[in-house]
N, C-alpha and C positions, 0 to 999 in steps of 0.2 A: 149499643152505641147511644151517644146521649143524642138527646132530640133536635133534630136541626143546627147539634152544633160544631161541623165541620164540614158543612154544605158545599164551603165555598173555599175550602181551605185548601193549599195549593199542598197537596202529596203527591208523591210518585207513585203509589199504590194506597189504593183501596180497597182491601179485599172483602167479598161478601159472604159471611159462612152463616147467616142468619138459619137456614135449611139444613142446615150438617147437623146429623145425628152421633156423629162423632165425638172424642174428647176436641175440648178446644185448640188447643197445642198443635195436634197432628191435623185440625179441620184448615189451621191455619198456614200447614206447614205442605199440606195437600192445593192447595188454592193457592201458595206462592209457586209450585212448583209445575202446578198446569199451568199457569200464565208466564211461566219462563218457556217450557215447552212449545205451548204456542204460540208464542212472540208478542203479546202483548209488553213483558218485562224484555228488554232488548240487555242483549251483554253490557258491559260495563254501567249500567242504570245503577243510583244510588238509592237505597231502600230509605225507608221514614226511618230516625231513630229508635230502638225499640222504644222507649217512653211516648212519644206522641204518637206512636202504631200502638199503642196499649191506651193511653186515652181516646182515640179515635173507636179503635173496637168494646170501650168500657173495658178490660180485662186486666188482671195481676201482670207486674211485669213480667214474673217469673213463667208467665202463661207464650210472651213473644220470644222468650229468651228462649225456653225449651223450643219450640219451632221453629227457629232460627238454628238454634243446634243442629235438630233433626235435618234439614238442606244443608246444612255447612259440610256436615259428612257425609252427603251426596256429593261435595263438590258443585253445586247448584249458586251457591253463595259465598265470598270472602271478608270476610269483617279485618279492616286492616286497623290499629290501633290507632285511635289520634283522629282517625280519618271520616269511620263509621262502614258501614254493611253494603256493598255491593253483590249485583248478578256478575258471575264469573267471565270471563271474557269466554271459556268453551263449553259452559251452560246449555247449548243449544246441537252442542257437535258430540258425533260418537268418539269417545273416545276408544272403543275398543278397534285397533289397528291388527285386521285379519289378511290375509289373502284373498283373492277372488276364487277361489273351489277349482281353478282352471277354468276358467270358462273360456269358450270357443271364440265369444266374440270381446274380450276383457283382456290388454295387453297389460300384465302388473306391471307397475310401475311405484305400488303404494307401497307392499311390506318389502322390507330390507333384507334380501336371502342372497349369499352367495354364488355363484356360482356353482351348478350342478357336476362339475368335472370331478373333483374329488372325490364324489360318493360312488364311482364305478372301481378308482382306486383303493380306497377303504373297503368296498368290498372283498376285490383281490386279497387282502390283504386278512382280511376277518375270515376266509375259507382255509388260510394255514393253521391260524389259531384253532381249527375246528380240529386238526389233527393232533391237536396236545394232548398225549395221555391225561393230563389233571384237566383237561376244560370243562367238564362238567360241574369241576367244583365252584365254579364261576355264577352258578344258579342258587346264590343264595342271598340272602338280603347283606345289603350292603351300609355300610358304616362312614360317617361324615368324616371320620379320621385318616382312612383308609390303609395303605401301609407303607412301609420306608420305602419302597419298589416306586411305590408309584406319587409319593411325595417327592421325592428326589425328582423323577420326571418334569414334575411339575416346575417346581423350583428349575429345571435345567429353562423349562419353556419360559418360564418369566424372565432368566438370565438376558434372552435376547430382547425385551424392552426395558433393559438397563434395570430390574428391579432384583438385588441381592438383599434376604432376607431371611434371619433367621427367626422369624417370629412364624405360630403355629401356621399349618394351609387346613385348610377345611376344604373339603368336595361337595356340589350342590349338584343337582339336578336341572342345571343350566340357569344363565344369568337372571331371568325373572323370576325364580324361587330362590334362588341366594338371596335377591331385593329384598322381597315378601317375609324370608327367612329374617333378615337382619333387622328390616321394620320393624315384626313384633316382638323379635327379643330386648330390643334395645331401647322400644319406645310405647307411650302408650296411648291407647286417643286423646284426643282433643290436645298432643302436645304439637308444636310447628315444624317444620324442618325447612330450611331457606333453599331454595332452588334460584335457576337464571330463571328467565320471565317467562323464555321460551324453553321447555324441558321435555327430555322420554316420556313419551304417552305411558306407557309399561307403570313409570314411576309413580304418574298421577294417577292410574286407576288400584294403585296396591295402596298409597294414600289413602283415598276415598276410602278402600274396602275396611279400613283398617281405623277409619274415623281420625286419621293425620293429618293435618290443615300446613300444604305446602305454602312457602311467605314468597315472592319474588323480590331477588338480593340487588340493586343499583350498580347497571354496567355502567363502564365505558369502553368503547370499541369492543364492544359484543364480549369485556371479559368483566366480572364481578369489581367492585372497587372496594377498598379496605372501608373507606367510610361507611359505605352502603353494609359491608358486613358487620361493622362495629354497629353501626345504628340499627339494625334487625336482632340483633344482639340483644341490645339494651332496650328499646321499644317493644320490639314485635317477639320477645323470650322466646328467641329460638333455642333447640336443644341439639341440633344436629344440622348438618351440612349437605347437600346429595348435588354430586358435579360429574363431570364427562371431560375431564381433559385434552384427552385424544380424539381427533372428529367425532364433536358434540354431535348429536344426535338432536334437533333433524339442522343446527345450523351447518355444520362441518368442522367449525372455527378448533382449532388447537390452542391449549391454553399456554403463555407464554411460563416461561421460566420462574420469572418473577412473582410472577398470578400465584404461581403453586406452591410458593415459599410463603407470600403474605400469608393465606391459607392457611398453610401449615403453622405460622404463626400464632394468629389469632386460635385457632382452635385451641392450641394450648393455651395462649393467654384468658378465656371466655370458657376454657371446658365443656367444648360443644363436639360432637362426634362428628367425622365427616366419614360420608360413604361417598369410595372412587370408584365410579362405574368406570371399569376399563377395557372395555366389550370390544372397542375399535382397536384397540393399543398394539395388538402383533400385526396390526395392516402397515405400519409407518417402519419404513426402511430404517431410520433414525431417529427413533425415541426420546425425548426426555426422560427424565427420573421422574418418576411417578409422587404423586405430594405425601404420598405413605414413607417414603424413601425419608422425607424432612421429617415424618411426626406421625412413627412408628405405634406409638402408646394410645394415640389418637382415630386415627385413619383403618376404617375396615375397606377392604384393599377387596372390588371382584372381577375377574376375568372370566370370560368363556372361550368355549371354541365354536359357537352356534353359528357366528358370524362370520369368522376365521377361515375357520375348517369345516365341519359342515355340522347343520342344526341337526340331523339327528342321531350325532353323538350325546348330546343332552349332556352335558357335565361341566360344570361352572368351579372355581379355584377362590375359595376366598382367605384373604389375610390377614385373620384376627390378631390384634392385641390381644396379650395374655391372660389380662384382665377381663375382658370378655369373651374368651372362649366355649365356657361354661354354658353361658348365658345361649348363645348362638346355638350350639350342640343341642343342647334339650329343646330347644325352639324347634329345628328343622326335626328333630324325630318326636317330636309333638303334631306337627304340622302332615308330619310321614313325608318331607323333602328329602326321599333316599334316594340312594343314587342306585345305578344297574353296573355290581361287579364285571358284566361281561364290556360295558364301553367302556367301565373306569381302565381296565384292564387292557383293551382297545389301543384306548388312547396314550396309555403310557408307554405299549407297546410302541405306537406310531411316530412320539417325543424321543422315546430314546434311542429308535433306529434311523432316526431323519427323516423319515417320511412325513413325517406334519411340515419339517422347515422345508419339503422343496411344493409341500400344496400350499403353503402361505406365499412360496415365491410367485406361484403357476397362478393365486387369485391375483396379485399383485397385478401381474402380466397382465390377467385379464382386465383387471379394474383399469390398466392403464389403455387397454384397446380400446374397452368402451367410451373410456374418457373422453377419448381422442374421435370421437363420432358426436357425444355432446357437444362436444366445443365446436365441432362442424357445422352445426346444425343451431346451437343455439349462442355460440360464440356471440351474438350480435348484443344478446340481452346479459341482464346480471344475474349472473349462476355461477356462485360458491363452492370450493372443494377441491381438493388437490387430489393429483391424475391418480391416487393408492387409492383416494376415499370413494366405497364402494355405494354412494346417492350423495347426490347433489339438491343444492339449495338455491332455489328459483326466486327470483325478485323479480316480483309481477309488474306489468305497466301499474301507471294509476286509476286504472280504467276498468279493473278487476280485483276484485276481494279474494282471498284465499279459497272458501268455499265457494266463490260463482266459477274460480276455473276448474276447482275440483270439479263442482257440477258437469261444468262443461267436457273436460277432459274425460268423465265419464260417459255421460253419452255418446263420446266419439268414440268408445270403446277402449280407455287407457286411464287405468285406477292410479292417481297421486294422490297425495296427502297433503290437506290446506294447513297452514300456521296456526289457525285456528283449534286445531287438532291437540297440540303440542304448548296453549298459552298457561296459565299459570296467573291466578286470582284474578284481579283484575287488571293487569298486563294488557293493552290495546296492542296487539301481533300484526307485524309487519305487514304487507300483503305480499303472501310467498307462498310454494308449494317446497316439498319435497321429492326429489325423483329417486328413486331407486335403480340405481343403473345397470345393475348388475342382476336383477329380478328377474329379467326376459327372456324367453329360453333361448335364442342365441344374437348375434349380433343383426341381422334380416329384421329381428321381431323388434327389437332397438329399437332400428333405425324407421320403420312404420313407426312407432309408437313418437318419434320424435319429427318428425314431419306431421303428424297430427296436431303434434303440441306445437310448432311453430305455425303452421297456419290458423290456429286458437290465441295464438298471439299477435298476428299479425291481424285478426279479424276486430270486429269491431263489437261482438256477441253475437252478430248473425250466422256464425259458422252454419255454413249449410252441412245438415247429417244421412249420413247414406243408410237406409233403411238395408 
């Protein structure tokens, strides 16, 4: 650094690598990334241009650029164009969204699991299969194409969220390997993909792993606008799309009709890929047409049943264009995203004998029971979601950040999820949680865990905690 000549000069960051035995680059990109960790660099904080962070430390640009890379594909940092280099708005928050192990004293309320009724029915149901003369042939590795039997099934199940398609299905190993699956075949680091501001954790950490720089797309009333996409388009060279139409994940919000036409739209006008997570899509009594539906050639189309029906079926439904089927195929048996003939198998059985449509009715039911204790309980405040959608989106007083209730909410013994979790570059996230309603093992453990969360609302942070 030159001598006394930035003593006084007003930067966001100064870093000290004077001691690093290290290469420059990574001393640098090490030292931005512990002072993100320990809160000295606060989220949304604007970084020095790299040229005056390259004069300040004496060093080649190409020494801050590399460094700045290396945290971008952490997800640590956002460089928006035009604009300059920010700390991430979730920089500081795990994003990995796990369960709590069961624990004795830990009401989940954080990860999004269905209802456990089904899986004593699916069992029933997987001990007849056991009496097939051919079920043993079922133990063999299994293929992403899979067969007319159980393609047809599929397509029966899509029928009921209005999606008639003759373009190919692909079979994944449930909805976050389909993601994973479709990001690497179709993209490569360092390219962008536009998301809402607020987007699936899942999405942002297959990003990160994958060195993908998600952009966040300009709503209004919580839906994308054409401008906002055209201008990420043209500025921010997006190549691709990644949306949630059907109760977004973690807003709830359903995208309207229109949304998913403009969409479909622009992608063909712009030749940008969009990926339609439609993970929620068989929860809703009354579906839309999916934006695959408008722009077929465009839109890779994924469904599960993890959410639905139950997660450890593992097997996800995607709806490549034919132009990229290729691509996808070698990718997931690159990757070994195979699937297990005995649940493909399973499940096709379960679509094509009606047993998946009366347990999608049976979670409905339930999602609407629990609903109906939400809204008892927390009716008073603003909490997001319609009586199908299986968690609800909590809008905090102003007196609470997403992470002080998560905090909170956790040492009372009830795991939510802060907005913070869920933000996307530098995106400043509403102050909100998400509850997972349906997570708790029965409606008793609910209704504890939301009497908790009301008196953590009602309190002022003093909540007093019962050891």
């Amino acid at each position: 650094m030159p001598f006394n000549s930035f003593e006084q000069y007003p930067m966001s960051w100064k870093p000290n690598i004077n001691t690093s035995s290290t290469p420059l680059y990574i001393a640098i990109a090490e030292q931005l990334e512990q002072d993100i960790k320990e809160g000295i660099l606060l989220p949304g904080t604007k970084l020095p241009p790299q040229r005056e962070l390259a004069d300040f430390l004496d060093v080649n640009l190409s020494t801050i650029t590399r460094a700045f890379k290396l945290c971008g594909q952490k997800g640590l940092i956002y460089a928006s164009i035009g604009s300059g280099t920010f700390v991430s708005s979730d920089a500081a928050t795990n994003k990995i969204l796990l369960p709590t192990n069961n624990s004795a004293h830990m009401i989940e309320m954080g990860s999004v699991l269905p209802d456990t009724y089904a899986n004593e029915e699916i069992t029933r149901y997987m001990k007849k299969m056991l009496n097939d003369s051919d079920f043993s042939k079922l133990f063999q590795y299994g293929r992403p194409e899979g067969n007319v039997w159980q393609t047809e099934a599929v397509a029966k199940l899509l029928d009921k969220v209005g999606f008639q398609t003759d373009q190919p299905i692909l079979l994944g190993a449930g909805g976050q390997n389909a993601i994973v699956g479709t990001l690497a075949a179709l993209f490569q680091p360092g390219d962008r993909i536009g998301t809402d501001p607020i987007t699936y954790a899942g999405m942002k950490t297959a990003a990160n792993m994958l060195g993908i720089q998600l952009v966040a797309i300009q709503q209004k009333n919580g839906e994308m606008t054409k401008e906002g996409l055209l201008y990420a388009c043209k500025n921010e060279h997006i190549k691709g799309l990644y949306v949630i139409p059907d109760f977004h994940n973690p807003t709830t919000h359903t995208m309207s009709k229109e949304t998913r036409k403009m969409i479909a739209e622009v992608a063909r006008q712009k030749d940008i890929i969009v990926i339609e997570d439609a993970i929620y899509s068989f929860l809703k009594e009354q579906p839309l047409a999916p934006i695959a539906f408008y722009a077929p050639e465009k839109v890779v189309y994924i469904a599960s049943v993890s959410k639905t029906i139950s997660p450890g079926l593992r097997l996800s439904f995607i709806v490549t264009p034919t132009a990229l089927r290729k691509k996808i195929i070698e990718t997931l048996y690159t990757l070994n995203i195979s699937v297990s003939p005995v649940m493909v198998e399973l499940t096709a059985r379960l679509i094509q004998d009606g047993v998946a449509q009366t347990i999608l009715e049976k979670h409905r039911l339930y999602a609407k029971q629990q609903n109906t204790l939400v809204n008892q309980y927390l009716g008073d405040y603003d909490i997001l979601g319609d009586d199908e959608c299986i968690f609800r989106w909590l809008i905090l007083p102003e007196k609470f950040t997403g992470v002080q209730f998560e905090l909170l909410a956790s040492k009372a013994g009830v795991q939510v999820y802060a907005a913070e979790r869920f933000a996307v570059g530098k995106s400043k996230p509403v102050n909100a949680v998400r509850l997972a309603i349906t997570a708790p093992d029965n409606s008793t453990q609910l209704e504890q865990a939301l009497t908790v969360l009301k008196e953590l609302l009602e309190s002022d942070g003093d909540y007093t905690f019962v050891d």
